[in-house]
N, C-alpha and C positions, 0 to 999 in steps of 0.2 A: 917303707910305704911311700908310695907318689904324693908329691903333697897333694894337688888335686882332689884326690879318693881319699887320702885323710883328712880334708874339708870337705868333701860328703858327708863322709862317717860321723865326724863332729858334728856336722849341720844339722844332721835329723837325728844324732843322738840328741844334743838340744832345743829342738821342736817336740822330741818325746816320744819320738817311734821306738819299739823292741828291738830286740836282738836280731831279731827274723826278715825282719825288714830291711835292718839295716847290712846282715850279713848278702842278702835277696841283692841292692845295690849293690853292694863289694863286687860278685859273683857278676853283674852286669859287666861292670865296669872293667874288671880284671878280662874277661871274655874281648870286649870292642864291642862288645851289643850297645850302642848308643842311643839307637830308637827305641831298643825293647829297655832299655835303661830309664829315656824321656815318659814311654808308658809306664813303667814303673813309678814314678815320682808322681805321674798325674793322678795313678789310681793313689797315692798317701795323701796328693794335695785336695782330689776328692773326699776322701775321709776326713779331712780335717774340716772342709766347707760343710760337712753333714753334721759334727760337732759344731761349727759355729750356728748352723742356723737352728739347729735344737739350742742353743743358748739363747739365740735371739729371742725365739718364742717363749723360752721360761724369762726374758728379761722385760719383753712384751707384757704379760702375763701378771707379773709386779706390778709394773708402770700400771697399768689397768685397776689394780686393788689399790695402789695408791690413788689416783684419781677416783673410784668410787669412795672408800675414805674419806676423803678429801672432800666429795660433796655430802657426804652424810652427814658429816662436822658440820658445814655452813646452812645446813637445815636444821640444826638445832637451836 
């Protein structure tokens, strides 16, 4: 294996992408499709920004019952 493509394969086995996905890069990569490769990684690095901001908001979301908390205690 090229090292290259097998520091893809690692890369986003360790980000945490499936089989599917990362077999989807290989299959790029092994091809020359370079650009349809670059969209490839946008649309995983998409999914991952949609994960983090659904986090954001459930960590938002704490922060806020902390602070209400927080003021309910010093009105006692």
């Amino acid at each position: 294996m090229n090292v290259q493509k097998e520091s893809l394969v690692i890369a986003l086995s360790d980000v945490g992408f499936g089989q599917e996905v990362i077999e989807m890069a290989e299959r790029l990569w092994e091809a020359g499709l370079t650009k349809d490769l670059i969209r490839h990684l946008r649309v995983c690095r998409c999914e991952l920004m949609d994960i983090l901001h659904e986090s954001q908001k459930r960590v938002d979301r704490v922060d806020t019952l902390i602070r209400q908390t927080e003021k309910a205690m010093e009105t006692k």
